[in-house]
C-alpha positions as CSV (number, residue, x, y, z in Angstrom):
1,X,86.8,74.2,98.9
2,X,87.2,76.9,96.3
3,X,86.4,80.8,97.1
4,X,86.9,83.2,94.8
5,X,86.1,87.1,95.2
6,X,83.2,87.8,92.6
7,X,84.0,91.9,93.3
8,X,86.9,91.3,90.7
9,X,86.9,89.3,87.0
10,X,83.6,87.3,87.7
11,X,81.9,90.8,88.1
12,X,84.0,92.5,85.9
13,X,82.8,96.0,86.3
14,X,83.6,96.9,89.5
15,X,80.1,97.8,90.5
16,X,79.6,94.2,93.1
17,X,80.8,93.7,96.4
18,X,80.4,89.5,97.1
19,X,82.4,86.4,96.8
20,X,81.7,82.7,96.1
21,X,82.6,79.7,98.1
22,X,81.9,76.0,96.2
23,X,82.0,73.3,98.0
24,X,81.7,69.2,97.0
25,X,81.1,67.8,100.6
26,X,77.3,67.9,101.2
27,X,77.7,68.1,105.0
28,X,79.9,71.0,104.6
29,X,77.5,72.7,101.9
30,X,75.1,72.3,104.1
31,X,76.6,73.7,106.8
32,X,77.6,76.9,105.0
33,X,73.8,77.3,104.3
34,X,72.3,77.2,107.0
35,X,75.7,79.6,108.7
36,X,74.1,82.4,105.5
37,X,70.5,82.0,106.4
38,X,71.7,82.6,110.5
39,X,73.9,85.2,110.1
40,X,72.7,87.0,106.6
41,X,76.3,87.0,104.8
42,X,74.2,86.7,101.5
43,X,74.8,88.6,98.5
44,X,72.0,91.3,98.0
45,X,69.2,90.8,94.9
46,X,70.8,93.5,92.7
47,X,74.4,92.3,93.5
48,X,73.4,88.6,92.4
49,X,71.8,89.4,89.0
50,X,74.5,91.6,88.1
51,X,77.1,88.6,88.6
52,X,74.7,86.1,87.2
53,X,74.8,88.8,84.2
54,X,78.5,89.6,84.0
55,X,79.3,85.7,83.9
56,X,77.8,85.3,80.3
57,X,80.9,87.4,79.3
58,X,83.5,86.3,81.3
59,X,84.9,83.8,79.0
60,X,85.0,86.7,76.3
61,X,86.3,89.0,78.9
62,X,89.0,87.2,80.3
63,X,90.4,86.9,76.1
64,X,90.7,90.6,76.0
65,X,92.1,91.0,79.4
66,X,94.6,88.1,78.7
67,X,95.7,89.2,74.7
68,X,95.8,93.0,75.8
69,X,98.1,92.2,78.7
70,X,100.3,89.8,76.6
71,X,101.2,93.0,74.4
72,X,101.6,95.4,77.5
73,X,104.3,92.8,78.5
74,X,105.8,93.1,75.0
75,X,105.9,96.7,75.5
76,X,106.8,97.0,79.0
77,X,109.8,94.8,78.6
78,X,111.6,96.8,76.2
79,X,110.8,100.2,77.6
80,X,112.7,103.1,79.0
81,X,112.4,103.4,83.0
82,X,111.5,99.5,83.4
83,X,113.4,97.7,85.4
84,X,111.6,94.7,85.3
85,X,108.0,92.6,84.7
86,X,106.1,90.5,86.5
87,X,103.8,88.0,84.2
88,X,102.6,84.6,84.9
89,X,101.0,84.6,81.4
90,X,97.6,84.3,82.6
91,X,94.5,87.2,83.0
92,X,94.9,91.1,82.7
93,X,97.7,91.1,86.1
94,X,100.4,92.6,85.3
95,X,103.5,93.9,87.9
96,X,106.5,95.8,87.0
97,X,109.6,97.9,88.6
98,X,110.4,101.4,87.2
99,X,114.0,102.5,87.8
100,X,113.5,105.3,90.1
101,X,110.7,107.4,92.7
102,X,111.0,110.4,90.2
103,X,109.7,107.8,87.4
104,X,106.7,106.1,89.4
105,X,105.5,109.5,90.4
106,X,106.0,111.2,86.8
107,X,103.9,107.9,85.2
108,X,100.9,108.2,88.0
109,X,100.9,111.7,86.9
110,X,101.0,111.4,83.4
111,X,98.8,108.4,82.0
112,X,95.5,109.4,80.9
113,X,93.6,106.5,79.9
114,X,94.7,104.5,82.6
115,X,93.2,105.2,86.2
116,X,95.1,105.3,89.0
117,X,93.1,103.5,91.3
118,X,92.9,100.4,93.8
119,X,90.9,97.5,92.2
120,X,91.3,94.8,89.8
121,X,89.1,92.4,87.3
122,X,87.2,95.3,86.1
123,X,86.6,97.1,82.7
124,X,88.9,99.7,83.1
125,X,92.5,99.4,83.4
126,X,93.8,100.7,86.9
127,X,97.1,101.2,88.3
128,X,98.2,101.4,91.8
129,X,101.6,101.3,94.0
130,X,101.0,98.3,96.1
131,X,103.5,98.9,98.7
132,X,101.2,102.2,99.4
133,X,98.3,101.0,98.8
134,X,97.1,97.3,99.1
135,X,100.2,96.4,101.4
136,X,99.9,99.3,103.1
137,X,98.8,97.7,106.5
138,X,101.9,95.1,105.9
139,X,105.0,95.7,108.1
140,X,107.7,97.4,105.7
141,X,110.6,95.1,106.2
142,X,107.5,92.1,105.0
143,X,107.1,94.2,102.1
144,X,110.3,94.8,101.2
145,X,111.2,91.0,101.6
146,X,108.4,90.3,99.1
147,X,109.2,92.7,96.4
148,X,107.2,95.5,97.5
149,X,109.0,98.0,97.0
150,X,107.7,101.7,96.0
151,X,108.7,101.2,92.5
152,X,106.9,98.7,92.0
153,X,103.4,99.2,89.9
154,X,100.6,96.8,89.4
155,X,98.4,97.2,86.3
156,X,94.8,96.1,85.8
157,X,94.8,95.2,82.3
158,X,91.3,96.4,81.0
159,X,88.9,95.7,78.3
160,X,90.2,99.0,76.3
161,X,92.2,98.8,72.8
162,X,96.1,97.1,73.5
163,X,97.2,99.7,71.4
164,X,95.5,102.4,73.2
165,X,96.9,101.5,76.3
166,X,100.9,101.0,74.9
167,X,100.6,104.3,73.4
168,X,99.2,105.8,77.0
169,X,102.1,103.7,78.8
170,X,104.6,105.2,76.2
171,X,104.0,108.8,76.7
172,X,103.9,108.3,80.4
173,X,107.5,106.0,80.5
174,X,108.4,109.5,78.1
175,X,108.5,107.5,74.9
């Protein structure tokens, strides 16, 4: 079994709310359609020719995202305030640690092309503090054990110009 949330890169413009669940065992395929005919859990018209849409792209998509981010890392790995990056290499994901509270807040408050925001996978790059916003609900000594800490930022590399979005990081690091 294989699910994957369609809201995010399959969609890609953060205008869908579904997900996807494959399956290869026919009994169990089956099952799962009869379960969305019963109880309705169907992605709506609009929502499925949107995705059906946005998946001609994705392989172009998913290029950007990945070679943008690649040079974000570059960037963030040799600038002022960083502490450290999180990359696995793969997609438009990228974590990293600022150096202090004063820093996080001075960088939410000074990009300008980058949104701060609470999303992923889309066209736009977004930037949020996890530990205040997606792990919010998560007990704080979890988060901390995990490395969520509140200097820690996660950016949503876009489908906007690498260099556009180095020289918005720069100014906001105070570059």
């Amino acid at each position: 079994m294989v699910i994957h949330s369609a809201t995010k890169y399959l969609g890609g413009h953060n205008e869908i709310l579904g997900g996807v669940v494959v399956v290869k065992d026919p009994v169990l395929a089956d099952f799962y359609f009869q379960y969305t005919i019963t109880v309705g859990d169907t992605m709506s018209a609009l929502d499925s020719w949107l995705l059906n849409r946005s998946l001609k792209t994705l392989p172009l998509r998913m290029q950007q995202h990945t070679a943008s981010a690649k040079k974000i890392v570059s960037f963030l790995e040799q600038a002022p305030h960083v502490e450290k990056v999180l990359y696995p290499g793969k997609a438009g994901m990228i974590s990293f640690y600022l150096d202090s509270d004063e820093e996080v807040d001075r960088v939410l408050k000074s990009v300008k092309l980058i949104t701060f925001a609470e999303s992923l996978g889309g066209a736009e790059s977004l930037l949020t503090i996890p530990h205040y916003q997606t792990h919010d609900d998560v007990a704080e000594d979890q988060r901390l054990r995990l490395g969520i800490t509140p200097r820690l930022l996660r950016l949503s590399v876009g489908l906007e110009n690498a260099d556009d979005l180095i020289a918005d990081l720069a100014q906001a690091l105070g570059e």
